[in-house]
C-alpha positions as CSV (number, residue, x, y, z in Angstrom):
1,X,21.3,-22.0,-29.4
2,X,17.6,-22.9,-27.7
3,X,19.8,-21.8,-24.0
4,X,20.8,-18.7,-25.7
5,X,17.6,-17.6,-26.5
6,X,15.7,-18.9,-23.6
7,X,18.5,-16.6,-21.3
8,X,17.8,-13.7,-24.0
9,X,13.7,-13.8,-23.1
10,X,14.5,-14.4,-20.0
11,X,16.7,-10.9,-19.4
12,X,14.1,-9.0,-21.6
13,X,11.4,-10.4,-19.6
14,X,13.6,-9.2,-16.5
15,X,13.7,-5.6,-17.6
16,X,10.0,-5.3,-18.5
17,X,9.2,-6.8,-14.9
18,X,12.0,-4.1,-13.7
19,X,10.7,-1.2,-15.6
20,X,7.0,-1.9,-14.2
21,X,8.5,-1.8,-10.5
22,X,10.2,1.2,-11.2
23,X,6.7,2.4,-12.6
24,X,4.4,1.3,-9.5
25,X,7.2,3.5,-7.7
26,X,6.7,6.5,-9.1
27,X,2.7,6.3,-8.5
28,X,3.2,5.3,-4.9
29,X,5.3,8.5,-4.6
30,X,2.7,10.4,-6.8
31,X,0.0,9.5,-4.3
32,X,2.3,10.1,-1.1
33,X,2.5,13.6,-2.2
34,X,-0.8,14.4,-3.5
35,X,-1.8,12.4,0.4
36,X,0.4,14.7,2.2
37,X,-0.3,18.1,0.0
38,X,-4.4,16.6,0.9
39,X,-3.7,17.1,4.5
40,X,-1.8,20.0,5.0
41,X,-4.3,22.1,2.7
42,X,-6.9,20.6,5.3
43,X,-8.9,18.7,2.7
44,X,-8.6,15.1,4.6
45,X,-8.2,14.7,8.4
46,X,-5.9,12.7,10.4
47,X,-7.8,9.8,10.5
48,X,-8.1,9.7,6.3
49,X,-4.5,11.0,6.0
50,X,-3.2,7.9,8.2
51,X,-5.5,5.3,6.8
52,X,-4.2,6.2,3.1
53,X,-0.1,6.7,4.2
54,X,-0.9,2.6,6.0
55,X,-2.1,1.5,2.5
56,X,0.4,3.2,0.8
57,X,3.1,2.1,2.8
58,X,1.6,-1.3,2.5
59,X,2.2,-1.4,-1.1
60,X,5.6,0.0,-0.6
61,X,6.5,-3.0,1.5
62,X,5.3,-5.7,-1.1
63,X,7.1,-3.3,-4.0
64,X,10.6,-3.4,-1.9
65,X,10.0,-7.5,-1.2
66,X,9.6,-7.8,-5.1
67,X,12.7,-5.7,-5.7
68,X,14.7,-7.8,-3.3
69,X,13.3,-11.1,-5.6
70,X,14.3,-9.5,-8.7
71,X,17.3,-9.2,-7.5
72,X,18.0,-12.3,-6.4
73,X,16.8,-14.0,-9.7
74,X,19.0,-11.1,-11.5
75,X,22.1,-12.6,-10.3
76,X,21.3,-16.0,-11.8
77,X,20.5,-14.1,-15.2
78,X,23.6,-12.4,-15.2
79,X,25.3,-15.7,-14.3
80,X,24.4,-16.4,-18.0
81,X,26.4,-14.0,-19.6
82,X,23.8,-11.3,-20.5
């Protein structure tokens, strides 16, 4: 009973954890397209505009390195019958 419950938290935890990636996705797009909309109305310059898209894409990276992880741990949750 305690391993059915542990998987249980454990597959809710998982789905929170996805549902905040998904979340930190949507603002990194948000602020790609505000960043981009920025420059081509001429309110930042180049140098701005790429120093902002480097962080951005920064944060991208880690965000696609966490999905990969929560995918690899989602297969052992599954494994579990849930």
């Amino acid at each position: 009973m305690k391993l059915s419950l542990d998987a249980i938290m454990q597959h809710c935890n998982s789905l929170a954890y996805e549902q905040e990636l998904r979340e930190e996705a949507r603002q990194l797009k948000k602020r790609l397209l505000k960043l981009m909309s920025d420059y081509e109305a001429g309110a930042i310059d180049q140098k701005k505009y790429s120093e902002q898209e480097a962080e951005i894409m920064a944060s991208l990276s880690k965000l696609t390195q966490q999905v990969s992880n929560q995918s690899s741990t989602q297969t052992f949750n599954t494994g579990l019958g849930l």
